[in-house]
C-alpha positions as CSV (number, residue, x, y, z in Angstrom):
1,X,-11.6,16.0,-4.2
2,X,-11.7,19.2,-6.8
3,X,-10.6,18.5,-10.4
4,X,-7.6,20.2,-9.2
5,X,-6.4,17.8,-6.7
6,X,-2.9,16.7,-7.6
7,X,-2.0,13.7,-5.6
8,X,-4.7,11.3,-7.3
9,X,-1.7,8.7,-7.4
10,X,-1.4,8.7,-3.8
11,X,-5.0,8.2,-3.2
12,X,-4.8,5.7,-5.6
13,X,-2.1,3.9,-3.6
14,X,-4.2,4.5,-0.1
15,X,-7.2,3.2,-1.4
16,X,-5.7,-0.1,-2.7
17,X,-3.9,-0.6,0.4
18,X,-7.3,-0.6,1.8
19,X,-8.1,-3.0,-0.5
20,X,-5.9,-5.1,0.7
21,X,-8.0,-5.2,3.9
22,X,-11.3,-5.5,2.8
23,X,-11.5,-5.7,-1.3
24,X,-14.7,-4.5,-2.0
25,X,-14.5,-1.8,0.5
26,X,-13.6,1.3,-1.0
27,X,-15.2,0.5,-3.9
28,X,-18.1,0.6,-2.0
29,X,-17.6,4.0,0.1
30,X,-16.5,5.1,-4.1
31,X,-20.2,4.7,-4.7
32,X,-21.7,5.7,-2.4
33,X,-19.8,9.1,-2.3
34,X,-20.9,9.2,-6.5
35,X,-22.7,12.8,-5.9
36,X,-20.4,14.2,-3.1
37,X,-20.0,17.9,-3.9
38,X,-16.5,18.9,-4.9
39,X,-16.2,15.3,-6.1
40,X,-15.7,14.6,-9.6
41,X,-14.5,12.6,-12.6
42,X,-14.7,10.1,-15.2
43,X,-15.4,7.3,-12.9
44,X,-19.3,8.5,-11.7
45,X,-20.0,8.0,-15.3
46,X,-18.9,4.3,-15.6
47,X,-22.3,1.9,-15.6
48,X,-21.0,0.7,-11.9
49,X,-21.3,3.7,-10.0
50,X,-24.0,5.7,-12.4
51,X,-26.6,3.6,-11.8
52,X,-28.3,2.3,-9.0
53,X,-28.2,-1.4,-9.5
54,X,-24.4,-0.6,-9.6
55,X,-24.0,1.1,-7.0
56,X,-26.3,-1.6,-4.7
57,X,-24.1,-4.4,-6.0
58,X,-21.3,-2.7,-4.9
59,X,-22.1,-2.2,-1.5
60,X,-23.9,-5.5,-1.4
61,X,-21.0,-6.7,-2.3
62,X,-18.8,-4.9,0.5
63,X,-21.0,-6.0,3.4
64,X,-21.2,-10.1,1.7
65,X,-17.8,-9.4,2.1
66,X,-17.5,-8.0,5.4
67,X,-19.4,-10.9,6.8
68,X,-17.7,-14.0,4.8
69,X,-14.5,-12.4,6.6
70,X,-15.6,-13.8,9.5
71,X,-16.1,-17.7,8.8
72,X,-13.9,-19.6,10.0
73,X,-13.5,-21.8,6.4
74,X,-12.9,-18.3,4.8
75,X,-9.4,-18.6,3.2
76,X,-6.8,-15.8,3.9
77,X,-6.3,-13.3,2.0
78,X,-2.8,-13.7,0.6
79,X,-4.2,-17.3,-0.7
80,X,-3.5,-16.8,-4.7
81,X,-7.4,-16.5,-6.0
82,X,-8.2,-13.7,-3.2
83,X,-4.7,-11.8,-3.4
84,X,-5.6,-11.9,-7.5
85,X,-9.0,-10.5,-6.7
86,X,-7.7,-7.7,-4.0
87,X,-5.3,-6.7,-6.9
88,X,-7.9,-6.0,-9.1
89,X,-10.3,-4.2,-7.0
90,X,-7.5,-2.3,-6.4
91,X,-7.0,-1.9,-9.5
92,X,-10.4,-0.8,-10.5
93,X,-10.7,1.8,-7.2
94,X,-7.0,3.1,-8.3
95,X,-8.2,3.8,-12.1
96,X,-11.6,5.3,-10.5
97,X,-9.9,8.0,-8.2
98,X,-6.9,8.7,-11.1
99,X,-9.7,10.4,-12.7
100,X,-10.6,13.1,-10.4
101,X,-7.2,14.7,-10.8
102,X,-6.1,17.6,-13.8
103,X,-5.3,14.6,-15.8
104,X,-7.1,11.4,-16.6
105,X,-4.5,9.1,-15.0
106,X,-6.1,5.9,-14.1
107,X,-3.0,3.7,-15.8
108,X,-1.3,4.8,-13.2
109,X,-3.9,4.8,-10.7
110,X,-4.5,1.1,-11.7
111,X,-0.8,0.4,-11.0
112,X,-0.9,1.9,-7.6
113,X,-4.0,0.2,-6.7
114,X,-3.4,-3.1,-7.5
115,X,0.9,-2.7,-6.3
116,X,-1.2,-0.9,-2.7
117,X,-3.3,-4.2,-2.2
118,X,-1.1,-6.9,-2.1
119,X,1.4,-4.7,0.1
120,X,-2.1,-4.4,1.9
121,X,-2.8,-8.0,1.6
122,X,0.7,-9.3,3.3
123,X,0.8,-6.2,6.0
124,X,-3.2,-6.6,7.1
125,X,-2.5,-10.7,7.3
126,X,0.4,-10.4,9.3
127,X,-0.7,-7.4,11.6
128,X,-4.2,-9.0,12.1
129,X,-2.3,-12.4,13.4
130,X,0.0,-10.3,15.3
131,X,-2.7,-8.1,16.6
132,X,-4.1,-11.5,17.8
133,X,-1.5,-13.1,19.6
134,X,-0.3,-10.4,21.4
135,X,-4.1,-9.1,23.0
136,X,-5.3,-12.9,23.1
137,X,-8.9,-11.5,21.1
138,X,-10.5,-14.2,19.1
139,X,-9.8,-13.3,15.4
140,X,-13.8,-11.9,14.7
141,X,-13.3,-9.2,17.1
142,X,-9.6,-8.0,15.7
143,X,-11.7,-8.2,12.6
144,X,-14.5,-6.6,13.4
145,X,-11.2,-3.8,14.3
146,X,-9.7,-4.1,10.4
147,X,-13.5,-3.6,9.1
148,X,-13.7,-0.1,10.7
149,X,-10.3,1.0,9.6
150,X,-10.7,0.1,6.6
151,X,-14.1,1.9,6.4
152,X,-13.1,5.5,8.3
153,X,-9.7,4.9,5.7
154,X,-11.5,4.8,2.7
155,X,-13.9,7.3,3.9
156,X,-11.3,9.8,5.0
157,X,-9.0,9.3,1.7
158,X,-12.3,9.6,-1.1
159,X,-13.6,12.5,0.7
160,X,-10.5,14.6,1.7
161,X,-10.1,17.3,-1.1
């Protein structure tokens, strides 16, 4: 995304939806996209994406993540502790994307994200149950599904100029 992108609030909304799936996700795929040409703003110069311990925690953090999913004493992710934490990584992806655009944004951006993962919360919840009724797949493998998706999402919606 070029300085002169101008839907920064959408992205903003996309990426916390994603959140809603997996929360550390695209804050993750942020970081690691840090020095992607044409991609700039405020946000690569916060101390979580500068520097390398930052960025490592990050994506540490997505794949802990990734994996905890799968237990079965996991709680779900419209319990109140993880739909809080979901809203503020959304939050905190929102604000970091709001700042590539013409206009430092990232109020709004931090609106959008954290509004964009708890619809994501609810909608992943129920479409992953549904998902798993209707094929009769254990809930691992339709989560194994939701990881990629929210991966090639996140990917495709912090890359796309």
């Amino acid at each position: 995304m070029a300085k002169n992108t101008k839907h920064t609030g959408t992205r903003a909304l996309l990426l916390g939806i994603l959140s809603g799936g997996r929360s550390a996700t695209p804050l993750a795929v942020l970081a690691l996209n840090r020095d992607h040409r044409g991609l700039s703003g405020a946000w690569q110069d916060w101390p979580m994406f500068r520097t390398d311990l930052g960025r490592g925690l990050l994506v540490a953090g997505a794949i802990g993540e990734i994996i905890g999913d799968k237990l079965p004493k996991t709680p779900n992710r419209i319990a109140g502790a993880g739909l809080i934490g979901r809203a503020g990584s959304g939050a905190l992806v929102g604000a970091a994307i709001a700042t590539t655009g013409k206009r430092d944004r990232r109020i709004e951006g931090a609106v959008l994200g954290a509004v964009g993962a708890i619809v994501g919360s609810y909608v992943g919840y129920f479409l992953r149950k549904a998902i798993g009724t209707t094929t009769g797949l254990r809930d691992p493998l339709v989560a194994l599904g939701e990881d990629a998706a929210v991966i090639a999402g996140s990917t495709k919606v912090i890359t796309t100029r």
